[in-house]
C-alpha atoms as an extended CHARMM CRD file, in Angstrom:
* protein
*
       124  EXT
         1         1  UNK       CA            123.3420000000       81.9790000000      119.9240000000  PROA      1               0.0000000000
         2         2  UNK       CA            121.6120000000       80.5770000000      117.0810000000  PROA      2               0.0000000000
         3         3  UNK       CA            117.9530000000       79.2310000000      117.5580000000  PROA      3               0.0000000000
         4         4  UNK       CA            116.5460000000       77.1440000000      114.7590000000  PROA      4               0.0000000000
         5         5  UNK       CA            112.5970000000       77.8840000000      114.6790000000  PROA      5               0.0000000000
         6         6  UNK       CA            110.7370000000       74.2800000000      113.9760000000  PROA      6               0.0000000000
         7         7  UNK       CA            107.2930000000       74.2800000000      112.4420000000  PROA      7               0.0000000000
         8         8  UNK       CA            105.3850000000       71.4870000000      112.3540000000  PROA      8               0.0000000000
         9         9  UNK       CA            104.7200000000       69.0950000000      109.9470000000  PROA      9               0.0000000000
        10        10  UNK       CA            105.5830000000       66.0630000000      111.8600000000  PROA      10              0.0000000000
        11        11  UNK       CA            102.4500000000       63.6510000000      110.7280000000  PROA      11              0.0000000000
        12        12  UNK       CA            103.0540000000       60.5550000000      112.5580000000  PROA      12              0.0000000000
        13        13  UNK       CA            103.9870000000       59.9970000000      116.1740000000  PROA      13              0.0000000000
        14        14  UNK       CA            107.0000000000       58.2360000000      115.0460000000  PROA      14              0.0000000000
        15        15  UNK       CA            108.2500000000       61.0790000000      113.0270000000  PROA      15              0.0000000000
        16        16  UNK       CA            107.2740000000       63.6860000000      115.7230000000  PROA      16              0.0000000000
        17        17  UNK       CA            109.5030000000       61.7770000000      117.6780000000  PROA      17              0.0000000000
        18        18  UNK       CA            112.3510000000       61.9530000000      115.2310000000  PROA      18              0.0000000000
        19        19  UNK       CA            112.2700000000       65.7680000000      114.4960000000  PROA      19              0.0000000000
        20        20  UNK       CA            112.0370000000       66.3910000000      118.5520000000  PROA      20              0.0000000000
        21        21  UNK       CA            115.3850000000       64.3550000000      118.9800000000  PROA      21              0.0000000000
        22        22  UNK       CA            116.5100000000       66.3410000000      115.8560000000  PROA      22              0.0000000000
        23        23  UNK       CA            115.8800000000       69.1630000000      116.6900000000  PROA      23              0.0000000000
        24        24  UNK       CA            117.4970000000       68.5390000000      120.5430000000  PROA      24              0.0000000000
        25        25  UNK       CA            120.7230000000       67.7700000000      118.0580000000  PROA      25              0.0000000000
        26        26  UNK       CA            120.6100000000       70.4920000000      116.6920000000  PROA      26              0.0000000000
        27        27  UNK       CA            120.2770000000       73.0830000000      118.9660000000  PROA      27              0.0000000000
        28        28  UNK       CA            123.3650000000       75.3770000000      120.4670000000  PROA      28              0.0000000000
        29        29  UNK       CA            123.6360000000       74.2940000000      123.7040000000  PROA      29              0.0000000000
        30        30  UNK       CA            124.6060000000       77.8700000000      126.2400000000  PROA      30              0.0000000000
        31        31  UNK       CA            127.4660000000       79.8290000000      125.7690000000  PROA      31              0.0000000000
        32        32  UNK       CA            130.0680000000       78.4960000000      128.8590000000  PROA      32              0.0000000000
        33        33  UNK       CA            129.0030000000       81.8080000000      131.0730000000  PROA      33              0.0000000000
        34        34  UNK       CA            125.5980000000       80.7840000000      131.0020000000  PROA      34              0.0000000000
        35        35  UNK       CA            126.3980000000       77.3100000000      131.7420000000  PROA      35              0.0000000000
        36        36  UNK       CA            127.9990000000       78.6520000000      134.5590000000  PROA      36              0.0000000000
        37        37  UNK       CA            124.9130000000       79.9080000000      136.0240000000  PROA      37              0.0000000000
        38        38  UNK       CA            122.9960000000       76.4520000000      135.6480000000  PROA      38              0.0000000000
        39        39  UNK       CA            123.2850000000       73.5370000000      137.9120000000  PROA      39              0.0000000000
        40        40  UNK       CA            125.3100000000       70.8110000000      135.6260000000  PROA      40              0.0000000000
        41        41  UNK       CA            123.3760000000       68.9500000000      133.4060000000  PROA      41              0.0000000000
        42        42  UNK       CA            124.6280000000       64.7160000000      133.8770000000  PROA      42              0.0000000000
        43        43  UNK       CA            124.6610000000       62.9380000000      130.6830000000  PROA      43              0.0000000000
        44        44  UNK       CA            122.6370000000       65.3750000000      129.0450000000  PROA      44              0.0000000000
        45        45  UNK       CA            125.2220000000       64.8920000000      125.7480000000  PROA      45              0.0000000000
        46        46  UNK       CA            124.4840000000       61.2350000000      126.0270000000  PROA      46              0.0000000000
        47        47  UNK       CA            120.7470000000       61.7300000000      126.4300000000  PROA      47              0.0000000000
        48        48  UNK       CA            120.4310000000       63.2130000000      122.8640000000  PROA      48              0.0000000000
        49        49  UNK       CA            122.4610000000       60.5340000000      121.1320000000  PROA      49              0.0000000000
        50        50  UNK       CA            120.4950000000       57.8570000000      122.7860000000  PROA      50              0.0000000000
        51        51  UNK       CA            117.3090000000       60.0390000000      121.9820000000  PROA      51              0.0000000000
        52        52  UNK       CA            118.2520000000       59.8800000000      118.3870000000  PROA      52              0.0000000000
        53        53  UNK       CA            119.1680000000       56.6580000000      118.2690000000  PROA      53              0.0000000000
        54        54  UNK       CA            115.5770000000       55.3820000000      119.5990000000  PROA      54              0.0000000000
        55        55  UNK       CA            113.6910000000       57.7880000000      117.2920000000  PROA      55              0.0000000000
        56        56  UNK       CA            115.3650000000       56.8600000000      114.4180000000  PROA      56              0.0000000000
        57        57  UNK       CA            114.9350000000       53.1550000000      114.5240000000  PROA      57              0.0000000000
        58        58  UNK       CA            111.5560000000       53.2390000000      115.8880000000  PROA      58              0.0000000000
        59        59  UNK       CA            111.1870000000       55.7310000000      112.4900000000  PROA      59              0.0000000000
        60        60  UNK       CA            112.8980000000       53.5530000000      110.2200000000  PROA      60              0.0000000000
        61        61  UNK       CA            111.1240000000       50.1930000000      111.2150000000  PROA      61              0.0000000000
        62        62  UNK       CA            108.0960000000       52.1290000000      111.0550000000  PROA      62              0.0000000000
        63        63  UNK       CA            107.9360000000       53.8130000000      107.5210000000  PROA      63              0.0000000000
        64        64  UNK       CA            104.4100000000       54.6920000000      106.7630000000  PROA      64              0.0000000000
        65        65  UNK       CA            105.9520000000       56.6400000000      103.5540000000  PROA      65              0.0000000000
        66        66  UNK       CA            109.3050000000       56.4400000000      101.9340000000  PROA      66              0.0000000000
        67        67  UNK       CA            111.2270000000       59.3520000000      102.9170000000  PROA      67              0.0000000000
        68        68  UNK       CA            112.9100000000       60.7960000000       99.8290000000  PROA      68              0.0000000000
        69        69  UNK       CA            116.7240000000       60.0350000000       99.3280000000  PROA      69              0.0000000000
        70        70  UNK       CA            117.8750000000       63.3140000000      100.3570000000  PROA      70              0.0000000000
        71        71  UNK       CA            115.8930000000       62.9810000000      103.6990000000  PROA      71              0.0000000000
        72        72  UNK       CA            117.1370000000       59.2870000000      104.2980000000  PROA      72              0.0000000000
        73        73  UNK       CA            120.5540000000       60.4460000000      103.3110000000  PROA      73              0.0000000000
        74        74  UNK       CA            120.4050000000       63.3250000000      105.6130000000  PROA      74              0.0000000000
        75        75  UNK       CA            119.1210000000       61.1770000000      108.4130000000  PROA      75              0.0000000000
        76        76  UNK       CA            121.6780000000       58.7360000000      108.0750000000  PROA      76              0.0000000000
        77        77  UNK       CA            124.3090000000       61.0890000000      107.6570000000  PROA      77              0.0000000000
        78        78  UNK       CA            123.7120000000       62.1090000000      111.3600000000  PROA      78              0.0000000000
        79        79  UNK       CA            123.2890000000       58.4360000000      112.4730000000  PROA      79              0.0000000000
        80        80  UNK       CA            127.0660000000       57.6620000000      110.8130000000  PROA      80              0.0000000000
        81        81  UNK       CA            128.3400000000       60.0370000000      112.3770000000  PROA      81              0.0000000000
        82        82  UNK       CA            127.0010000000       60.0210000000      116.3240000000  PROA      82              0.0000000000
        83        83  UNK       CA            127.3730000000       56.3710000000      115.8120000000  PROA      83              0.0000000000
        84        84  UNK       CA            131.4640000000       56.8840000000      115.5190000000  PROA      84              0.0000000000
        85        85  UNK       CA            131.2080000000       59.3470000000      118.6870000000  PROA      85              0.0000000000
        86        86  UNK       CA            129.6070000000       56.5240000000      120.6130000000  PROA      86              0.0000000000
        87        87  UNK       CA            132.4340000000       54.2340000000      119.4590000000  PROA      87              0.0000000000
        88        88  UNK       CA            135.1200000000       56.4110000000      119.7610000000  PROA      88              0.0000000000
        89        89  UNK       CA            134.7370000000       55.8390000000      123.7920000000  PROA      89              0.0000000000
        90        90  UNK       CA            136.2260000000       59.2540000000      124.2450000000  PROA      90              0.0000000000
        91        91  UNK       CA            134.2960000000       60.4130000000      127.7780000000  PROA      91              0.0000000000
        92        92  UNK       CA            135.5510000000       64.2000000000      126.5530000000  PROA      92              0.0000000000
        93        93  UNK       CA            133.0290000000       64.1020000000      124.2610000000  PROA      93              0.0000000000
        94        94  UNK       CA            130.5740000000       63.7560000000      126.5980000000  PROA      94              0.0000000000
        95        95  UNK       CA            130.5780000000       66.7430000000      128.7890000000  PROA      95              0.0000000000
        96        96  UNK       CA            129.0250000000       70.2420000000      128.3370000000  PROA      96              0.0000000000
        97        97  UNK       CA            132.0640000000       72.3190000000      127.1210000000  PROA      97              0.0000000000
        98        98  UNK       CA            132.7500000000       69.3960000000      124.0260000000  PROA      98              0.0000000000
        99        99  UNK       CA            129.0210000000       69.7580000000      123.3190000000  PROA      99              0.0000000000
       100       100  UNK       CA            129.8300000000       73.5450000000      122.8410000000  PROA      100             0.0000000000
       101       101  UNK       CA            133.1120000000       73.9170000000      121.4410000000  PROA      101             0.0000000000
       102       102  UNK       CA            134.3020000000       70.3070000000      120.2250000000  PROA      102             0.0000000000
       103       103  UNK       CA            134.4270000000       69.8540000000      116.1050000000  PROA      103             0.0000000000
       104       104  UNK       CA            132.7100000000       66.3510000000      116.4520000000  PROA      104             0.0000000000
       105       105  UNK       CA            129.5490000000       68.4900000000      117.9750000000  PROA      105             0.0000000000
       106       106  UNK       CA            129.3760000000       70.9900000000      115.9630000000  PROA      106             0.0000000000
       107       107  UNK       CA            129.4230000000       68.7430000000      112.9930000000  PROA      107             0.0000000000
       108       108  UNK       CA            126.0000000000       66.8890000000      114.7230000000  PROA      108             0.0000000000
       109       109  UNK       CA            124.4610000000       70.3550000000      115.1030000000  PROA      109             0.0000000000
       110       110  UNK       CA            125.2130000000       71.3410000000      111.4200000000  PROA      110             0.0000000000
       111       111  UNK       CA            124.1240000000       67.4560000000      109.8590000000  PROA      111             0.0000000000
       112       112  UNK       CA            120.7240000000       68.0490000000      112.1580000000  PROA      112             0.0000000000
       113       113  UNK       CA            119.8940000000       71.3800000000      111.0090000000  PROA      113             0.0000000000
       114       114  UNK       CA            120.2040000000       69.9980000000      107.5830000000  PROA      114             0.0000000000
       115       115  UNK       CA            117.6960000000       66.6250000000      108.4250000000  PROA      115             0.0000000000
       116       116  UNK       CA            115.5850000000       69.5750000000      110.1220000000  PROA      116             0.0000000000
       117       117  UNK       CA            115.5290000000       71.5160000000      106.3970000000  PROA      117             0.0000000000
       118       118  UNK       CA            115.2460000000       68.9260000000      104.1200000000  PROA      118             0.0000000000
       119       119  UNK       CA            111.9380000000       67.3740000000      106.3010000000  PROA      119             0.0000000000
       120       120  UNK       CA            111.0390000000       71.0370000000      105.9350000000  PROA      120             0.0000000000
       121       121  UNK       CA            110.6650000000       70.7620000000      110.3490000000  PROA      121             0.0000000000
       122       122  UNK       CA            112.1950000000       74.6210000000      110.1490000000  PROA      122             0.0000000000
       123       123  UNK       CA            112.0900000000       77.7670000000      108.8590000000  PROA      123             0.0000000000
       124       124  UNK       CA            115.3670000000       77.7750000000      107.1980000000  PROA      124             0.0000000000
């Protein structure tokens, strides 16, 4: 499994926020033998999206300094594209094994890990 290590550098609560949700998009979720072993995690797909979707606004309305364009392009590259998930209405996006295995999700991992290097939030 692949960890991405985030540092901080995070200086307002707003954009704290925003790298935790971030980061929460980008991370692998367990391999489907160690889901196995867990009790089933309800809407926890859903929970990140809407996560996202809170800290972003709250972080766009909120700019205390201009992001550069490779940060707000990164940023909304991730927003395009869980925002056509959520309208897709496709409940088999939803669930644990299309968080793992499903192209649409491992797109949303790869676009976060990017917002998480280009904010310099990782190690990467």
């Amino acid at each position: 499994m692949t960890r991405l290590e985030v540092f901080g550098g995070a200086t307002t609560g707003r954009e704290a926020r925003l790298q935790r949700a971030i980061s929460g998009l980008a991370e692998e979720p367990p391999c489907a033998e160690e889901a196995k072993r867990r009790p089933p995690r309800q809407g926890f797909a859903e929970n990140l999206v809407f996560e996202f979707d809170e800290a972003y606004t709250a972080f766009v309305e909120g700019f205390e300094t201009l992001p550069s364009e490779e940060q707000l392009l990164a940023l909304q590259a991730v927003d395009v594209h869980v925002s056509a998930m959520v309208r897709a209405k496709d409940a088999a996006l939803w669930t644990e094994r299309a968080r793992r295995e499903d192209p649409p999700w491992v797109e949303v991992r790869a676009l976060a890990a990017h917002v998480l290097r280009v904010f310099e939030w990782t190690g990467r």
